[in-house]
C-alpha angles and dihedrals in degrees: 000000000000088000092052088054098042081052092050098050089061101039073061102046084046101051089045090048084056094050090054098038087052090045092053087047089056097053091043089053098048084050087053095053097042108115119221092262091060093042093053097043090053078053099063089034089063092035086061086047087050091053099036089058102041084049082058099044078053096054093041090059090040085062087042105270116158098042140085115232146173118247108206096196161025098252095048089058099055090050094051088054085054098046096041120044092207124045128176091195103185110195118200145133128243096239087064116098089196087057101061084048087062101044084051088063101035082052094060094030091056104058080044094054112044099167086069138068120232112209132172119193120193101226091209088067102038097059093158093040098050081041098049087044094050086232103171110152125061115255107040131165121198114193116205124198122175093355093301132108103245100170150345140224111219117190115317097300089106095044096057093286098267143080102254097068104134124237085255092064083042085051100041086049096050090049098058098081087049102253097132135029122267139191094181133080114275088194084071134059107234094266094034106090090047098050079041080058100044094040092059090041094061087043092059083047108053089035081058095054090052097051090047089054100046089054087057091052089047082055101043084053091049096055082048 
């Protein structure tokens, strides 16, 4: 039973390596039979993507994109969530240790994530806004898209429940409504994957010793 599974994962990894294998060789064919009309057409059309981007990274950084700052007020936050689509607003007080954890990783996450607008709010200061966003727990990130609150990060629960979360799991948490831009996969914590790796890995290994060793106990019994 267990060899009739182990046959039919790979009949599956296989058939999904040659998926992928047919669909590279047709990509690399339709390049190959590109003329130099079409080559250089896909050139300018990536060129005008290139420009395009780099006017709005301009313009980011123009509204304040790429920093982390300080809002004093109630009105200039809701200004800030009219002049910038995406906002990652932290609020916190400066008697909180958590919230000097988060600020370390907005700071380095800001400069790396220019489509979106990095905010703190001092909830001492901002009595009717803490009030109107029901923010009640220190530190708390609200993350803004299109002008509209999708989602909030309450304390540390979401970032492993302790203070030595790293600003990839920040990051890959952040990512996960959709207010920054992300490469990696949202399905998986930043670690896990890797642990996930290891973990079969060790799995494979320790099945193979057994199987070694249960070879050595089928030839002990043959020579008896």
């Amino acid at each position: 039973m267990a060899g009739n599974l182990e046959q039919h994962i790979q009949n599956t990894v296989l058939q999904a390596a040659k998926v992928v294998e047919d669909q590279v060789d047709s990509e690399l064919d339709r390049l190959e039979r590109m003329t130099t009309d079409e080559m250089e057409e896909l050139r300018e059309k990536r060129m005008e993507q290139l420009k395009k981007y780099e006017q709005q990274k301009r313009e980011w950084l123009h509204k304040g994109h790429g920093q982390y700052n300080e809002v004093p007020g109630d009105k200039e936050f809701f200004a800030e969530t009219r002049d910038s689509p995406r906002l990652v607003c932290h609020f916190y007080r400066d008697s909180t240790f958590r919230c000097k954890i988060v600020d370390k990783h907005l700071t380095i996450l800001a400069p790396k994530h220019v489509e979106t607008k990095f905010l703190k709010v001092n909830a001492e200061r901002c009595h009717f806004l803490i009030e109107k966003l029901n923010v009640r727990v220190l530190p708390t990130i609200l993350l803004v898209k299109d002008g509209k609150f999708v989602d909030r990060i309450i304390g540390f629960d979401d970032l492993g429940g302790h203070d030595e979360f790293s600003t990839e799991m920040m990051e890959w948490r952040i990512a996960r409504c959709g207010v920054i831009n992300y490469s990696g996969d949202l399905s998986v914590p930043p670690g896990q994957a890797t642990k996930k790796s290891k973990s079969t890995i060790l799995k494979k290994s320790i099945r193979s010793r057994r199987d070694l060793d249960d070879d050595d106990d089928s030839e002990d019994s043959d020579e008896d």
